[in-house]
N, C-alpha and C positions, 0 to 999 in steps of 0.2 A: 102076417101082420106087417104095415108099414110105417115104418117110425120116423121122426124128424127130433132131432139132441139141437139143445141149446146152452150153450156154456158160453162163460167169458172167455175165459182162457182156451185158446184153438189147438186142437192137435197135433197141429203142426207147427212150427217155429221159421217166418223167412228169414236169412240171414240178408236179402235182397229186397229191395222196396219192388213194386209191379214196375214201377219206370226202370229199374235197371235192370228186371227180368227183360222187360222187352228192349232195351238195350242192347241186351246179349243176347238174344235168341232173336229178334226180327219177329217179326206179326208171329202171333199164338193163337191158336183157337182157345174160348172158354168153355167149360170149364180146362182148366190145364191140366194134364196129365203129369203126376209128380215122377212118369218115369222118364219124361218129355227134358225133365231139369238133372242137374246134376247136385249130387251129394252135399257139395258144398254150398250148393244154394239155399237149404234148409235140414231141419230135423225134426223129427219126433219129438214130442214133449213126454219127460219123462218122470213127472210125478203129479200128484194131484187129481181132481174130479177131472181132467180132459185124458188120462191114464187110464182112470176107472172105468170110462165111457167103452174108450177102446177096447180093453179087454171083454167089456158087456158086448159088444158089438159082435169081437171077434165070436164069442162063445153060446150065441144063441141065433137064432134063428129068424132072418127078417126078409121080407121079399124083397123090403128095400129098404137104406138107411140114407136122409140127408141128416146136414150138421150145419149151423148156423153159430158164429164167434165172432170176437171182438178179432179184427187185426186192422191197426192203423196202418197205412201204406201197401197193403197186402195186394195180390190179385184178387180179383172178384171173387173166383171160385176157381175151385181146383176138385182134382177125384184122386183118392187112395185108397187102395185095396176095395174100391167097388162102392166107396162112401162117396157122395158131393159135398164137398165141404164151400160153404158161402162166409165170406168175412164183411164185418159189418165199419166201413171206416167212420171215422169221426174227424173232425178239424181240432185244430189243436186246443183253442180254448174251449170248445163245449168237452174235451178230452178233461180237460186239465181240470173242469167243474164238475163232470160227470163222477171223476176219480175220486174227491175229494168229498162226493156226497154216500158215494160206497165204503168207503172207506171209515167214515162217520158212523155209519152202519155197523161195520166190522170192528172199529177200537168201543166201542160202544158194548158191544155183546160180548167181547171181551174183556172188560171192565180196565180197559185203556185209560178213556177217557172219555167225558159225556160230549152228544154233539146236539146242535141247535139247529132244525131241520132251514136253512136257507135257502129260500126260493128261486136262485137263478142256479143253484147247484143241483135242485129236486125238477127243473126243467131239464137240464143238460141229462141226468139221469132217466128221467121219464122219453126223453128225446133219442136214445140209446134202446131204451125197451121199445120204442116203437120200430124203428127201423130191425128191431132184431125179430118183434111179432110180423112184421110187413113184409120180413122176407122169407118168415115161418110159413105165411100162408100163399106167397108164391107158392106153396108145394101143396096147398091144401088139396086137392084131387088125387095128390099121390102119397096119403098121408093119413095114419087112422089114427096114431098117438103123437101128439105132439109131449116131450120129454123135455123138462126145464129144469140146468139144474143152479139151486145156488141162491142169495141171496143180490147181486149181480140184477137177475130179471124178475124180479118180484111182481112187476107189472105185467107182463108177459099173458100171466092168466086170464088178468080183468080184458086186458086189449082181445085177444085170441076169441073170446067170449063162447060163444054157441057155434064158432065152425066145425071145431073137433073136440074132444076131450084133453084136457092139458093133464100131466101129471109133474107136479112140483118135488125135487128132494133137497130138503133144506140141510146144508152140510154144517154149518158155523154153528155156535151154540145158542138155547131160547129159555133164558132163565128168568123169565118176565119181571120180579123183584129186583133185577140189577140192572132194567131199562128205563129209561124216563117213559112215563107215561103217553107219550104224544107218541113215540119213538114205536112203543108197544102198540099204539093203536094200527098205526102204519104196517105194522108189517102182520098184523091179524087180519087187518081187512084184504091186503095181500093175496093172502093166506086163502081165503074164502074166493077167490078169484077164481082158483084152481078146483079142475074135480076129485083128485087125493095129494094128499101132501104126504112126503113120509117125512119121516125123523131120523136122525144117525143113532141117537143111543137111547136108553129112557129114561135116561134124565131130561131128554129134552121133550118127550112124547108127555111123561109127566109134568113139565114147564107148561106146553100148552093145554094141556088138562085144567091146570089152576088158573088159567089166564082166564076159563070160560068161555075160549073160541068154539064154537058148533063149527067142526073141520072135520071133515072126513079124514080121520089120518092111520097115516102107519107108519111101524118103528125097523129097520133093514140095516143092519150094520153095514158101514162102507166095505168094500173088499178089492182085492187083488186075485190075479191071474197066478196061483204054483206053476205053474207048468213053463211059464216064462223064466224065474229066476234058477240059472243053472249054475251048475256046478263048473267053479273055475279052476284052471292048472294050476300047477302049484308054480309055473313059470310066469303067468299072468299074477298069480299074488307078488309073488317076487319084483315083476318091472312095477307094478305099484305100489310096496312099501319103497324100494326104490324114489319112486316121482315124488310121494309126500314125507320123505324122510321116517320110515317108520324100522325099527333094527326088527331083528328077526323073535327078539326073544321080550319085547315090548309087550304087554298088556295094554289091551286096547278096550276105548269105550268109547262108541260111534256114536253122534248125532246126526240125527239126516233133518236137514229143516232148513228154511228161506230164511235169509239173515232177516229177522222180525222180532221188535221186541218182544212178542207175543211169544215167541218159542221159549224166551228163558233159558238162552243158552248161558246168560251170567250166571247161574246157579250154578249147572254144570260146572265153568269154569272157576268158579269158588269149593265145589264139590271134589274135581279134580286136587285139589293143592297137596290132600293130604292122603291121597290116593297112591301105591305102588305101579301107576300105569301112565299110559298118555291118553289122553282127550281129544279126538278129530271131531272138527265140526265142518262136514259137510254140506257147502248149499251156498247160493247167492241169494239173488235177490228176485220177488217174485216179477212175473207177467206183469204186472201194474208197475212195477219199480224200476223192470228196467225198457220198460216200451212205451211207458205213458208219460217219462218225464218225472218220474216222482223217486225220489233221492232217499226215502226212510233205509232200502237195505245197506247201502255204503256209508251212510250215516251212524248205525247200527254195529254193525262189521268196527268201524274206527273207534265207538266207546269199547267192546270187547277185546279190541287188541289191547286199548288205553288200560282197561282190567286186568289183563293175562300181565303187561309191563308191571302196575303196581304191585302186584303179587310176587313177581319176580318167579313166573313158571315158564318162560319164554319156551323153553326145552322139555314142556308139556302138553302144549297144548296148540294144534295145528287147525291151521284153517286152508281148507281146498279148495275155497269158490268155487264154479258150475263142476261138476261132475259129469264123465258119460255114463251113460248105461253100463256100458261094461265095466267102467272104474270101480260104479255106486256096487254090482255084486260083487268087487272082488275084495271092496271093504268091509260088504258084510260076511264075508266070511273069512275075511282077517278077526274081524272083531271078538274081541269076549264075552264081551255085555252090549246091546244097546240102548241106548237110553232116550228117554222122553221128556225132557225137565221145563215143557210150559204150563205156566201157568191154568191155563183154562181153554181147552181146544175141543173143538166139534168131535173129531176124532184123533187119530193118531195112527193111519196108513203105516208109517217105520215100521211099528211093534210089530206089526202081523207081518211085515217084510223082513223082519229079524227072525220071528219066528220060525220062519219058512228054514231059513237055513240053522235052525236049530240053536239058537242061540238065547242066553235069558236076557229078560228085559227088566227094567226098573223106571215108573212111570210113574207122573206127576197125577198125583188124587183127581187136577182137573181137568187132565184128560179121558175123553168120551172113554176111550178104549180102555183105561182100567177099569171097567166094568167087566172085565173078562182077564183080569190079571187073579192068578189066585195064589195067596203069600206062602211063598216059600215052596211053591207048584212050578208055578211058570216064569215066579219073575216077581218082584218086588213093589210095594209102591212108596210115594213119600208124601209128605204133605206140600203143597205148592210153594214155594220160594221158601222151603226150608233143606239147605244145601246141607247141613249138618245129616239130616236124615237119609237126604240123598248119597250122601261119601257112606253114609255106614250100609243100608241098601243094595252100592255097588260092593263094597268090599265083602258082603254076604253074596250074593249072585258068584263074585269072582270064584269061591272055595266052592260052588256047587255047579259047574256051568254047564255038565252033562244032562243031569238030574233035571233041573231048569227048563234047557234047551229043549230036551224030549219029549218035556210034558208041552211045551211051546207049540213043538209042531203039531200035538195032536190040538190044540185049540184053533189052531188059525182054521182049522176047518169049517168052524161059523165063520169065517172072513175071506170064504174064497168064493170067487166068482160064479161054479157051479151050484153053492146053496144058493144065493145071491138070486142069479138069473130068475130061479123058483119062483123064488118069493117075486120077486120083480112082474115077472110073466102074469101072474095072478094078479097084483095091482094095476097091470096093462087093462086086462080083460074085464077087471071090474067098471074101472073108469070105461073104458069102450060099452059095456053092456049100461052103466048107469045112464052113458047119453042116449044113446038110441035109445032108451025109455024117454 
């Protein structure tokens, strides 16, 4: 089978615009070979549905995979590990409206704040899914699924139409009672666009159940790659409590998440005060925040420090900005507990990465992933922005963390990329066989 991924967020990261690529290097063929560039010219993206892809990619079987993403200033296209990856630029203001009507989308479903669909933002948006469908079907003869993920290209399906089968997975959450109605209508008819839809938990598969969409759908928990996250020296824990000031004999409670008010690391940080441990919150700011111009993660970042000051926990509670890959595992297994504390999220990737390395977790009610938290099994839950529950949650996790942990690893087994693919493979083949009827 041959597949084409559409995501916002690109799997790879330029640290260099295309002008200063070819700056530094002189004429380039396209697509570019990322072994053509040097290291410092970019990275891997290391969390999120452009993570998930890769691992899907690396782990099953395709004759060929293209990829289509957002990158403003990027090369046209570039090939890694055997993928072509195509970047879809934008100008700055259709950027800056495009942002701001997904974004409406997303604090919306989150129950952020409501948004009023505006017409020259729902153009800049629609003008983004076309250019991303338009470059989808540049591949249409070498291409039997096209794979869209995300609420990002919602359009994507209706555009794409009858050339191949689209398969949509929608990651955010679809709790159609806490969307305005107009909001709801939009994203069901969407929805219909596509020939399967999946859902991340079933809570959300149940959402569209009661909405009354006629959607072909199915429900796949998000997952991750075991086989990637390794075991680190105890000289790499060492240069990393080090970096982030962490003492040896510290109790540690990890957040891994993009400065967002959505994550709810204030709770945490309220949760922390009366805890025997320190609090690291891991993460900057997302793909939208820090490449589109759009200021919410530094913004965010500066009320939680304003919180950690008025509490007076200064000496509890650390923030690491971007993380590398090898940082983020060697935090997770410094760690004690990891924790989840947003409010209302699609899923919750961390946990089943905490998992991994055996560690228990303690996760907000309205995250996707406590659906597979079992109390006093794996790891703990709490009610959403009730930090009270949260500190007493941690401080139980803390006295059992073996116990926890163990049970931890045997769960993320529904969340790894081998069950995953399965299931995945099967809604390929269905959509592939519903078209050709």
């Amino acid at each position: 089978m041959k597949i084409a991924i559409n995501t916002q967020t690109p799997p790879i990261r330029f640290k260099l615009t295309y002008k200063d690529i070819l700056e530094k290097y002189g004429y380039i063929d396209l697509p570019i070979k990322l072994s053509d560039l040097g290291d410092e010219d970019y990275y891997i993206s290391v969390g999120g549905v452009s993570k998930m892809m890769l691992a899907y990619l690396k782990n099953s079987i395709f004759e060929s995979a293209k990829w289509v993403a957002l990158g403003p200033g990027y090369p046209p296209s570039v090939t890694m590990d055997n993928i072509e990856v195509s970047f879809i630029d934008l100008d700055p203001i259709t950027l800056s409206k495009y942002t701001k009507f997904k974004e409406g989308i997303y604090n919306e479903s989150h129950g952020i704040s409501r948004y009023s669909l505006k017409g020259e933002e729902y153009i800049a948006y629609a003008t983004y899914n076309w250019l991303s469908a338009q470059k989808l079907l540049e591949y249409y003869s070498d291409v039997d699924v096209y794979f869209i993920n995300d609420f990002q290209q919602l359009l994507v399906g209706g555009i794409i139409g009858p050339s191949a089968p689209a398969v949509l997975w929608y990651h955010i959450p679809f709790v159609p009672e806490k969307i305005n109605d107009r909001l709801r209508d939009f994203l069901i008819r969407s929805f219909e666009g596509f020939d399967v839809v999946i859902m991340s938990t079933k809570r959300d598969l149940e959402g569209l159940v009661r909405s009354g969409a006629k959607i072909n759908v199915r429900q796949i928990y998000p997952f991750i790659d075991p086989s990637s996250f390794i075991t680190v020296s105890d000289n790499e824990i060492a240069r990393v409590e080090e970096k982030y000031g962490i003492k040896r004999d510290d109790k540690v409670v990890l957040v891994v998440a993009r400065m967002d008010p959505i994550k709810s690391q204030d709770v945490a940080i309220k949760a922390i005060k009366n805890i025997d441990a320190k609090l690291i919150l891991a993460g900057d700011g997302s793909f939208t925040s820090k490449s589109l111009g759009h200021d919410k993660a530094s913004l965010w970042a500066s009320k939680l420090k304003s919180l950690v000051k008025d509490l007076h926990i200064e000496d509890k509670v650390i923030f690491t900005g971007y993380v590398s890959e090898d940082d983020l595992m060697s935090l997770y297994q410094r760690a004690n507990v990891v924790a989840l504390p947003s409010n209302i999220e699609g899923f919750g990737l961390t946990v089943c990465e905490g998992w991994t390395y055996k560690k228990p977790v303690v996760v907000s009610k309205g995250a996707g992933v406590s659906e597979l938290v079992i109390e006093g099994g794996n790891g703990y839950t709490f009610e959403p922005g009730n930090y009270e529950e949260m500190a007493n949650a941690i401080n139980k996790a803390l006295k059992d963390e073996d116990k926890l942990g163990s049970m931890g690893f045997e769960t993320v087994k529904k969340c790894s990329v081998k069950s995953a693919s399965e299931s995945l493979k099967a809604v390929m083949e269905e959509a592939l066989a519903s078209y050709k009827k």
